[in-house]
C-alpha positions, 0 to 999 in steps of 0.5 A, a space after each residue: 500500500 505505501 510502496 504503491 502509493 510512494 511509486 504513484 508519488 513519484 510517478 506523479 513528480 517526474 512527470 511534472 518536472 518533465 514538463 516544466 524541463 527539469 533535469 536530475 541527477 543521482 546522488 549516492 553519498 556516504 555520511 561517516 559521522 551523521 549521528 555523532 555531528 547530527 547532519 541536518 542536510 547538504 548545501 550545493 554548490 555549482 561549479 562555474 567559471 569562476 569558482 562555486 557559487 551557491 545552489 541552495 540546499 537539500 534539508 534532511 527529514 525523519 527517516 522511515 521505514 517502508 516495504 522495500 528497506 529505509 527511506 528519508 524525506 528530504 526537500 531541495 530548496 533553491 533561492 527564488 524557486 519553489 522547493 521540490 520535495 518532500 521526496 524520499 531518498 534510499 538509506 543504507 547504514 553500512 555502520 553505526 553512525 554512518 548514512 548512506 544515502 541515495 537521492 535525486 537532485 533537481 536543476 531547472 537552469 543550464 546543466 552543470 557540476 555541482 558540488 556539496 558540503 553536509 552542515 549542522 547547527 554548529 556549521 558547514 563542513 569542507 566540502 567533499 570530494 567529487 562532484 555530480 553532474 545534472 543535465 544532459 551530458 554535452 
């Protein structure tokens, strides 16, 4: 029932970003201190010509138990656009305190790099290695 209702959801979720042109991308990452740094989400960053500049954030929810394994809510908020989300992301913990998370990152705009940093309360950590890709490939 919730796993039909999550599909129908999201279903529902592409297909509007189809229409309105979003691209997305997949990010899977590894959070070795979530619990012990109480992460509270991602901020994005995109990669231009002149370094990085500012996408916005992804803000983690309560995780969840469905059907098919553990999922958190999430929500990509971007400055001037409306938010996307709550949307749920596959979560895995590998080990105590650590999160393993597989999300989707919506761009309405060009396509381009981005790159991220988890923060807390207390601040925002470096930022981590590699970056993803959302748009079509040039």
């Amino acid at each position: 029932m919730i796993a039909s209702r999550l599909a129908a959801v999201l279903g529902a979720l592409s297909l509007s970003l189809l229409i309105f042109g979003c691209d997305s991308g997949r990010l899977h990452i590894l959070i070795p201190d979530f619990i012990a740094s109480g992460v509270d989400g991602l901020k994005l960053f995109r990669v231009a010509t002149n370094g990085l500049q500012s996408a916005g954030r992804v803000e983690f929810g309560k995780i969840v138990t469905t059907a098919t394994g553990q999922q958190m809510e999430y929500t990509q908020i971007v400055p001037g656009k409306a938010a996307w989300g709550p949307l749920m992301a596959r979560v895995t913990r590998p080990r105590s305190g650590q999160l393993e998370l597989e999300l989707a990152l919506f761009n309405d705009e060009r396509p381009a790099f981005y790159r991220f940093a988890s923060y807390n309360e207390k601040g925002t950590s470096a930022l981590a290695d590699g970056e993803i890709y959302v748009g079509t490939r040039p």
